[in-house]
N, C-alpha and C positions, 0 to 999 in steps of 0.2 A: 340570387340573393345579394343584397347590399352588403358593402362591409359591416364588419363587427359593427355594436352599440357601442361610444364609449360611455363611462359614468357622467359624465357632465351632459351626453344627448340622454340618456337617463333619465336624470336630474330634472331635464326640462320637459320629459313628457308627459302631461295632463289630459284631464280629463272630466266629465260633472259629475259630481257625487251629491250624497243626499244628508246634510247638516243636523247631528243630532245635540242636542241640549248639553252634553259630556265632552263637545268636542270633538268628537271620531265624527270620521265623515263613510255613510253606508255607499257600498256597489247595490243594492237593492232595495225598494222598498216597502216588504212584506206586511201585510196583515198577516199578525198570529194569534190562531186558535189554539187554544192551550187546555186539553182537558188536567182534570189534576186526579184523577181514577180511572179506573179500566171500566166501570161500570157505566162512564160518561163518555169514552170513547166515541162509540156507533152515533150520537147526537153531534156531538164535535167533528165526527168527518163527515155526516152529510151536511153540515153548515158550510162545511169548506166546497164538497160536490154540488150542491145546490147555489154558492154561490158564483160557481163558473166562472173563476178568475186566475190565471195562474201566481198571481201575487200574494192568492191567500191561500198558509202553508199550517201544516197539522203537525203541534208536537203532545206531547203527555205523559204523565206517569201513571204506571199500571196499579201499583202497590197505593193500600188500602190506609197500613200505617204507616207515620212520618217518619222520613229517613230524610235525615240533612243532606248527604248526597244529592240525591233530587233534587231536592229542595234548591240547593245552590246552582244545578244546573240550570233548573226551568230559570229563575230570577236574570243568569247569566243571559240567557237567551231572549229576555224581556227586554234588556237593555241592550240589545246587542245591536250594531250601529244597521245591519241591514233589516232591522223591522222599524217600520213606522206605526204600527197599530197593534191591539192584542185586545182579545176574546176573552174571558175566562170561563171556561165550563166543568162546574163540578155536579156529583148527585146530590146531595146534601148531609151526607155521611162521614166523609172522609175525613183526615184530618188535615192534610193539605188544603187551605181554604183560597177558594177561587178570588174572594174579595181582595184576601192581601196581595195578590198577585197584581187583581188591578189597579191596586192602590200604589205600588212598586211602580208602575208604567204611567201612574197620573204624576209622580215625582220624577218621569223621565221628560217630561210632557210629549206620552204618545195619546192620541185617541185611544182609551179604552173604554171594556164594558165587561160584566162578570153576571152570572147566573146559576142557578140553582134547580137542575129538573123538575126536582118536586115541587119548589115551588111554583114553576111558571106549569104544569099540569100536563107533563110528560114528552115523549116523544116527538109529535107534530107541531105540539107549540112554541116550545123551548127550541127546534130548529127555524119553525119561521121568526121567531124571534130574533134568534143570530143569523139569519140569513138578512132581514133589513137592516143590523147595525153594521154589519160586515157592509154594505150598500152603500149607508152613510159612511163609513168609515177610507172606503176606497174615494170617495168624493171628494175627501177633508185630503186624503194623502196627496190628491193634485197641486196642493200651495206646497208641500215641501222645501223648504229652502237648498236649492240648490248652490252648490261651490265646488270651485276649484279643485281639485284632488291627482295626488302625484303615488309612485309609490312608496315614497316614503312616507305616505297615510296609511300603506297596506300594512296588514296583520295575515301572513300564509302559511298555513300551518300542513304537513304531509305526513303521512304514514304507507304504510306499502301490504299491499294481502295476495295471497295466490300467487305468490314468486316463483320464480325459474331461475335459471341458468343468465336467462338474460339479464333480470331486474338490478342485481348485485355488476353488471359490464356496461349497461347503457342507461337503462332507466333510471334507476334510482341515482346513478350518476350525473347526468343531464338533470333532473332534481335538486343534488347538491351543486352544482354550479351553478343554478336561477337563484336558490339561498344567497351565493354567495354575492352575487351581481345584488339579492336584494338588500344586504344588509350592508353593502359596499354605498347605498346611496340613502341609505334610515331609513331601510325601513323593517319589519319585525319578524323573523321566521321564525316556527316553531318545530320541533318533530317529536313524537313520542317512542311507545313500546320499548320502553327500556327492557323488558323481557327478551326482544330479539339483540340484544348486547352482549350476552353469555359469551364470555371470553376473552373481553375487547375492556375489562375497567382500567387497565392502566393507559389504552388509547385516549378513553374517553378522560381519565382524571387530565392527562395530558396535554388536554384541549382547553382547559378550563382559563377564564380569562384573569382570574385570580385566585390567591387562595380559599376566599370562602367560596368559589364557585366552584373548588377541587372536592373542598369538604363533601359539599352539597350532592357530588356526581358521585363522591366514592360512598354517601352514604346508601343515595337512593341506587344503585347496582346493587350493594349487598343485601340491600332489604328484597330487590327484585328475585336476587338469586334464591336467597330464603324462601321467599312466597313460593319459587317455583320449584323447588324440593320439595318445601311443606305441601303441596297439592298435585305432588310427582307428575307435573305438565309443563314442557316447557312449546315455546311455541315455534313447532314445526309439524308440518302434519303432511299425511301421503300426497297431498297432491304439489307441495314441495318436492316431497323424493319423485315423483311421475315428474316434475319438470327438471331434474338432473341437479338436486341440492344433495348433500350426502350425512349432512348433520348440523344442528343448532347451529355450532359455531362457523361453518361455512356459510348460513343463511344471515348470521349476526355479520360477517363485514361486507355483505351486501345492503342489510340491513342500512347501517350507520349509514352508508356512504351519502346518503341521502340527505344526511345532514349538512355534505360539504364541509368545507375545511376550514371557516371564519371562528374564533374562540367562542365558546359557550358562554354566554353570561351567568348562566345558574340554572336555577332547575324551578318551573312551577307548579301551583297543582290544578286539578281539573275545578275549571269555572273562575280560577284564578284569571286576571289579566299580567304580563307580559310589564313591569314599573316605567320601564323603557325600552328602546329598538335592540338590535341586535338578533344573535340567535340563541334559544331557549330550548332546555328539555321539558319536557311537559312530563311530570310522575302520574300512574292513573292506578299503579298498582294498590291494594289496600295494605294497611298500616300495621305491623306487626302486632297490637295487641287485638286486634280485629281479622286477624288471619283467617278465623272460621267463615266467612260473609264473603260472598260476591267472587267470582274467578274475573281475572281482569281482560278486558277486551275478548269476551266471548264471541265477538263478530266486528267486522268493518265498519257497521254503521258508528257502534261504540265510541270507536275510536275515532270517528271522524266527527261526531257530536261534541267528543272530550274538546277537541281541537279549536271546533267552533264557541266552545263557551268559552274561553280566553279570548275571544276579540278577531276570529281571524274571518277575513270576508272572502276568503279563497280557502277551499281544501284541495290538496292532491292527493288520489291514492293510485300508486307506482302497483303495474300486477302485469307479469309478466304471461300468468296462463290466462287474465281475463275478466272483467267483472261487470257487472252493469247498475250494480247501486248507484244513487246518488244522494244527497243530504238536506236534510231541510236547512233553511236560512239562511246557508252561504252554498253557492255555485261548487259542485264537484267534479273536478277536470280529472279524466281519466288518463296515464301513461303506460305506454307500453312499450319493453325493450325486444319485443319478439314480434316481428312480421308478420308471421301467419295468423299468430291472435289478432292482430292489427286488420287484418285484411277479412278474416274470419269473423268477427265483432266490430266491424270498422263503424257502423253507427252508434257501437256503444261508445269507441276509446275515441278520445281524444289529440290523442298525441301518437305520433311513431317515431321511437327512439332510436330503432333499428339501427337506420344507414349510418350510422357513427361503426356498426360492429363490421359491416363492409367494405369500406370507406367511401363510401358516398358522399361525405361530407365530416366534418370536423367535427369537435365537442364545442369550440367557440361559436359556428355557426350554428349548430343544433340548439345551444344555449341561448341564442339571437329568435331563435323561431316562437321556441317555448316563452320567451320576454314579451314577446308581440300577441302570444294567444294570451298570458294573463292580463295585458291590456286591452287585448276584446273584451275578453269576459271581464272584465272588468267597467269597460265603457258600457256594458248593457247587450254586449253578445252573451246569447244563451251556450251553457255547455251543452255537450250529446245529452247528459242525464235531465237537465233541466228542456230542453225542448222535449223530451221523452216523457217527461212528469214525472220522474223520479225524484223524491223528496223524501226519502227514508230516512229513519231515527231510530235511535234506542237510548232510551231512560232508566237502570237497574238500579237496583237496591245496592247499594254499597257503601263502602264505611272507608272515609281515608282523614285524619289529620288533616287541620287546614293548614298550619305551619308550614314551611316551605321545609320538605326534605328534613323535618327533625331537627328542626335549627339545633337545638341544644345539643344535638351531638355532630354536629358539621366537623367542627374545629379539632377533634379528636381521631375521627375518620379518616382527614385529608393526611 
């Protein structure tokens, strides 16, 4: 291994990215098929199977009636710097309507197109149909303008599932030290699950890069902690204790660490973008007058979709007993701080955090390694999940404030 990276070799390592109308510059250039119903679904993902490309990726909401949650996501993920194209398929029912969507992505200037089952005369038709625009559409993506891109274009945002013993010692550690190397050269990291925080708010107000950004953190912990009384769930679950955690708040400063130790700028919400660089909390929990609705990050994909809607073209999720999701629209690079998972799932995980816990090597070099695979994946190396085809999402019904953290009570909080 070479020496360390410093920030100024950093600085200067590039690469091609893909130039969108907004300025961000994508690591990928997806066609998205977007259904906006469950009942569109089954048509929408043979348009994607039948089109036999791996550039064109399936996302959707299941729910029937309109929920602005959604609604904000899917838009998020319209314009998100790694799709160049979009689909839109609904049944003709819903209220989510497919045209505004496409109309949303003719103001991004991507190729799109939108449809309605019923009307184009069911199943077989409405597929060959989005099977030859998906055709043209992958044609038109070959002029891309392509440019320069460093990381401080990047937007990476992590989260961690299926922890152990190790994830809070190596992984999610080596995690917070790529943060910090990222935002040490501009560019934008995020983390969420303020619910794994339980017990750590004066660490985290502590952090904060000012006082509205203390406000901001002390408010959205105690709405978190609320949420997670009011729904007597906090998140830690057996297969936590099977990997040797012993309670919440053992698992919450394995949790953080993840973040690394650069000041917080404040706190966003899901589908939000990120105003400027630095590192950010991402809130995903729901809003205290909306308690009744939605339990938050019911699964991994969740949260890494949350992630993805704020801009980031990298996800990490840190798991020390093991995982093999991956995410649609942005690349999900898998970490692990446990060997044997490593060597046991070695096609799934992408990283082994381990030999920092033996000393086989250091947290500065370990830090060096993990720098270089996000500039793979980043240059156009596929992660294990995406050469796998793994491209999983989740879309729920949920209800949060778009306000950042309850502005109007920041100031009182902090």
């Amino acid at each position: 291994m070479s020496e360390v990276i410093g920030v100024q070799d950093l600085k200067d390592i590039s690469w091609q990215g893909y130039l969108r109308k907004d300025g961000r510059k994508g690591i990928r250039n997806h066609v998205l098929v977007v259904y906006t119903v469950k009942c569109a679904e089954h048509v929408a993902r043979m348009i994607v199977q039948e089109s036999g490309h791996r550039d064109v990726q399936l996302v959707g909401f299941d729910g029937c009636t309109d929920n602005q949650y959604a609604v904000d996501l899917l838009i998020s993920l319209i314009r998100h710097p790694n799709v160049g194209a979009v689909l839109a398929v609904g049944l003709g029912c819903e209220y989510v309507q497919p045209e505004w969507l496409s109309d949303i992505a003719r103001g991004e200037d991507k190729p799109t197109d939108w449809l309605f089952i019923q009307r184009e005369g069911g199943t077989n038709k409405s597929v060959a149909r989005g099977v030859r625009w998906v055709q043209e559409a992958l044609e038109k993506l070959e002029a891309t303008l392509r440019v320069s891109m460093t990381l401080a274009d990047l937007t990476v945002g992590a989260e961690c599932g299926g922890s152990d013993y190790t994830s809070g010692l190596a992984g999610n550690v080596v995690m917070g030290r790529f943060f910090d190397a990222l935002v040490d050269v501009g560019g934008t990291a995020v983390f969420e699950e303020i619910v794994e925080a339980v017990g750590l708010r004066d660490m985290l107000v502590s952090r904060a890069a000012n006082e509205w950004a203390a406000g901001q953190l002390a408010y959205t912990y105690d709405k978190a902690l609320s949420y997670c009384k009011s729904v007597r769930q906090y998140s830690v679950s057996p297969g936590n204790f099977a990997g040797g955690l012993s309670t919440i708040e053992e698992k919450s400063m394995g949790a953080l660490a993840k973040s690394g130790s650069r000041p917080i700028q404040g706190v966003i919400k899901v589908s939000v973008r990120p105003p400027h660089g630095g590192l950010w909390l991402m809130d995903s929990t729901p809003d205290p007058h909306f308690m009744q609705f939605g339990i938050t990050n019911p699964n991994d994909s969740e949260g890494l979709m949350d992630l993805i809607s704020c801009g980031a073209q990298i996800v990490f999720l840190v798991t020390g007993r093991g995982s093999v999701v991956g995410s649609a629209v942005s690349p999900c690079v898998k970490i692990t701080g446990n060997h044997e998972t490593y060597m046991n799932m070695s096609g799934d995980m992408d990283f082994d955090a381990s030999p920092v816990l033996t000393g086989a090597c250091g947290m500065d070099a370990l830090t060096e390694r993990l720098t270089r695979l996000v500039i793979d994946v980043a240059s156009g190396t596929e992660s294990r999940a995406e050469a796998l085809g793994h491209a999983e999402y989740f879309i729920p019904y949920k209800y949060q404030d778009k306000t950042i953290a309850s502005e109007r009570n920041c100031e009182k909080e902090a």
